[in-house]
Phi, psi and omega in degrees: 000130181273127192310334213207117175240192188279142194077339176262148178285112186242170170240126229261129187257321175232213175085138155096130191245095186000309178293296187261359189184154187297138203284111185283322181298110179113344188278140165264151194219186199221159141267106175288318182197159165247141170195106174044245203271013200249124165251235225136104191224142205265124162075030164193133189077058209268123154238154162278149173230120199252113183270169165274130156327097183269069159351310195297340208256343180064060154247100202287188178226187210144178166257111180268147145234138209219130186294119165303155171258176186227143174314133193292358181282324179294007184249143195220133158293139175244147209247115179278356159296316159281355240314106211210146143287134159208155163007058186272175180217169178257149169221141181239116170330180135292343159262017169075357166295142153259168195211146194244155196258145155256119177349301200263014194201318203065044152261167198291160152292000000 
């Protein structure tokens, strides 16, 4: 079972360098998508993209900006009773569905 899923509010733990790019550490998201060790978190790690105008597809051209992705280790889920990124773990029901926990308190996500 994957610690991050599509939807959860996570917190970015390292990334991003003071000089040349924007600062990552701290920032809160959304999960847009996962792929395999990658995640895709909405309005952080924004890149530009210079597309061709496709007609056929009703895609104009331009400079698109769009999220880059970030390693699923540099993210953390975040718990908003505390807001802190923390920990989870899996627990199995009495009815053998699992489910995932937060470490430090043990509610459900």
């Amino acid at each position: 079972m994957n610690r991050i899923k599509k939807g959860d509010q996570v917190v970015v733990t390292t990334g991003g360098n003071k000089k040349k790019h924007k600062l990552l550490k701290g920032q809160v998201g959304e999960v847009l998508r996962v792929d395999g060790d990658r995640v895709y978190v909405s309005n952080l790690n924004l890149a530009k993209r210079h597309t061709k105008p496709n007609p056929q597809a009703g895609q104009p051209g331009g400079v698109i900006e769009r999220e880059a992705s970030i390693h699923i280790s540099n993210v953390m889920p975040y718990n908003p009773a505390t807001g802190k990124g923390e920990r989870v773990a899996t627990k199995v029901l009495e009815n053998g569905k699992r489910i995932r926990v937060f470490r430090s308190s043990g509610e459900a996500i």
